[in-house]
C-alpha positions in Angstrom: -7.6 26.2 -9.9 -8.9 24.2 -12.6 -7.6 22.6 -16.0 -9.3 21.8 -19.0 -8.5 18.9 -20.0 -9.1 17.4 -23.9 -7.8 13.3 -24.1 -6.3 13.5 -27.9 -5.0 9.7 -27.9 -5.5 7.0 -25.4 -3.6 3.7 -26.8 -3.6 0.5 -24.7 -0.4 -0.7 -24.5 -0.6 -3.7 -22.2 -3.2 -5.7 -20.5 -0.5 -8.1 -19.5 -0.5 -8.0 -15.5 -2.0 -4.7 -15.2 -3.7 -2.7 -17.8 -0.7 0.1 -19.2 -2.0 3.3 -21.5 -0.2 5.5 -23.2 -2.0 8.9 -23.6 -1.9 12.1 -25.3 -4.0 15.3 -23.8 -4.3 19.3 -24.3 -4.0 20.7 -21.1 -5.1 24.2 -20.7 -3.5 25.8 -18.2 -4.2 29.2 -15.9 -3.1 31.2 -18.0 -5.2 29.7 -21.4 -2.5 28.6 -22.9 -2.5 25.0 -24.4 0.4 22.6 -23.6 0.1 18.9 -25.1 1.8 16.1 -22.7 1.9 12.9 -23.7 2.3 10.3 -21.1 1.9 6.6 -20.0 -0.5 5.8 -16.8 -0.6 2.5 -15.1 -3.6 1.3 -14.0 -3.3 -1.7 -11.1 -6.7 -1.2 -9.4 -6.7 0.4 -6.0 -6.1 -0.8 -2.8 -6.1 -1.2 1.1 -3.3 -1.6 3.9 -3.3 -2.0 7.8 -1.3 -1.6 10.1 -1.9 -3.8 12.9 -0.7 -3.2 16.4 -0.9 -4.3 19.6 -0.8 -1.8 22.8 0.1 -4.0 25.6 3.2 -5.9 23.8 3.9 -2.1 22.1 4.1 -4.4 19.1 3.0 -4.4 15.5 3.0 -6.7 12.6 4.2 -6.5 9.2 5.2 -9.4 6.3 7.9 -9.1 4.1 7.9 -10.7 0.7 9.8 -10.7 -2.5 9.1 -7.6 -4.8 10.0 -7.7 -8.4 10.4 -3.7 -9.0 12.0 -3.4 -6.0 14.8 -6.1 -6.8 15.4 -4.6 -10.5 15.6 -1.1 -8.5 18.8 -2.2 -6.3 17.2 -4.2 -3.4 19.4 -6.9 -3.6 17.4 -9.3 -2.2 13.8 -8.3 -3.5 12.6 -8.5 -0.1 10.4 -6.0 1.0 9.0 -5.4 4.7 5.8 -3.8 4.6 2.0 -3.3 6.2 -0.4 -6.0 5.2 -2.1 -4.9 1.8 -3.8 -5.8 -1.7 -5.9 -5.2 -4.4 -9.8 -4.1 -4.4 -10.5 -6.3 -7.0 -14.6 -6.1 -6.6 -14.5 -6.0 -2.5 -15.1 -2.7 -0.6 -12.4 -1.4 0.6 -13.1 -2.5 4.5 -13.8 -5.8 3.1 -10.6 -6.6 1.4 -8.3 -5.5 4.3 -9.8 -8.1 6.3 -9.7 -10.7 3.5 -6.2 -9.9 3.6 -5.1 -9.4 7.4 -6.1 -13.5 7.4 -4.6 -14.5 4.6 -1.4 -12.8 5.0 -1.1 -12.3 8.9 -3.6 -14.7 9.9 -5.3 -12.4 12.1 -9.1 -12.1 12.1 -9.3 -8.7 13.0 -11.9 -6.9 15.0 -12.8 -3.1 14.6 -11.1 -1.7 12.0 -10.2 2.1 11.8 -10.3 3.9 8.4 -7.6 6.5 8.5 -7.5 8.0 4.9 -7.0 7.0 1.5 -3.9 8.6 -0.8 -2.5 8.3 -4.2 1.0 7.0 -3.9 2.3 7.6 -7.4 0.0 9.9 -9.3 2.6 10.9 -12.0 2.1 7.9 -13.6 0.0 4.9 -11.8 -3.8 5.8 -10.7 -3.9 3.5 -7.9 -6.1 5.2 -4.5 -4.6 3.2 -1.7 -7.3 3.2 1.6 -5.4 3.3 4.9 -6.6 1.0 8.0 -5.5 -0.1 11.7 -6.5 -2.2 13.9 -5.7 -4.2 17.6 -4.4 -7.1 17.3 -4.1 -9.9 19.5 -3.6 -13.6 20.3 -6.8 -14.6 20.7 -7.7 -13.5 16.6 -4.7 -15.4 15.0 -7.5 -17.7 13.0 -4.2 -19.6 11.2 -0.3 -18.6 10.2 -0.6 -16.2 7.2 1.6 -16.5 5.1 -0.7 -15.5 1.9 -2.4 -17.6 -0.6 -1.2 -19.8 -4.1 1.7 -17.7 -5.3 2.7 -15.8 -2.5 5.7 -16.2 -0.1 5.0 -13.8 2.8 6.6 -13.8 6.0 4.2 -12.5 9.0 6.6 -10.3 11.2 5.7 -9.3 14.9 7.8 -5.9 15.9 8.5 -4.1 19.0 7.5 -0.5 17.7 10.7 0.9 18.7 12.4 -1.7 16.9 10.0 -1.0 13.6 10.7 2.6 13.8 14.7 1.7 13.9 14.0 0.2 10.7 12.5 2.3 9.0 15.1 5.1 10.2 17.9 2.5 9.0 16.7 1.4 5.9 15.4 -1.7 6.4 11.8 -0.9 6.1 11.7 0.9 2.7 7.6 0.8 2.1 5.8 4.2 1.8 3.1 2.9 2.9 4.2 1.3 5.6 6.2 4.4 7.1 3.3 6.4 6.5 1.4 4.0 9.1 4.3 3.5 11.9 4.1 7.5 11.8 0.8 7.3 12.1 0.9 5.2 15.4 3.3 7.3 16.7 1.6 10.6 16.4 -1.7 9.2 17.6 -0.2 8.2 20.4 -1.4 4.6 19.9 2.9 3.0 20.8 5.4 3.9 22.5 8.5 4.7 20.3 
């Protein structure tokens, strides 16, 4: 199945944080007819998460940090628990998951295993998020974490079961993050 597509209007209207557009497209569907949408996309840059985890404590390790969108959308707290992540900016994606595994957990990590990349909002933000894990242990904590300038982030260590009983009470609230504790535990990699 494919689409043409014809872009009638593509107004910027923010480079403030992120870069927001507003856009207006033909979209010609399967049947040949033409339906004009108009809509606003987002555009953030795309990005990389990990989950790290640690076999032989059946452990894993997450941050939590304040989150503006998630504090205007009821979390009363802002706080968010989630997998280490961040931006691309102009690092591959392999590259930036390590960058940020030490500055937010303040492991050095080893091998890392990509697992697949996804599109976490595509009905209106174009961010490609890539997925890693990796082992952890002592012996690569290279300093605390705890991120970098600006950034407030709390390096969690979990027992699995107890991460999974988060996410199954709502206290881990991250789709990214329950995407990778599912992971683990279909590959086998902890013990729920």
């Amino acid at each position: 199945m494919s689409f043409k597509i014809n872009i009638i209007k593509d107004k910027l209207l923010s480079e403030n944080w992120f870069v927001l557009r507003n856009y207006t497209y033909d979209i010609t569907d399967r049947r040949g007819e033409v339906i004009r949408h108009k809509r606003e996309v987002y555009d953030r840059g795309n990005g990389a998460t990990i989950l790290l985890y640690n076999r032989e404590k059946n452990s894993v390790v997450l941050t939590r940090q304040f989150r503006i969108a998630t504090y205007v959308n009821g979390n009363d707290s802002g706080l968010l628990i989630e997998a280490c992540a961040g931006l691309l900016d102009d690092d591959s994606p392999e590259d930036c998951i390590r960058k940020e595994a030490i500055e937010e957990t303040g492991y050095a990590v080893g091998e890392v295993e990509k697992l697949y990349a996804c599109y976490m909002s595509p009905g209106g933000v174009t961010e490609l998020i890539h997925f890693f894990a990796a082992e952890y242990n002592e012996s690569l904590r290279d300093n605390a974490g705890g991120g970098v300038e600006d950034e407030s982030i709390d390096v969690l260590e979990l027992s699995f079961p107890d991460a999974l009983a988060m996410v199954a009470d709502g206290r881990i609230r991250d789709g990214k993050t329950i995407m990778l504790l599912q992971h683990a535990q279909i590959a086998g990699w902890l013990k729920p």
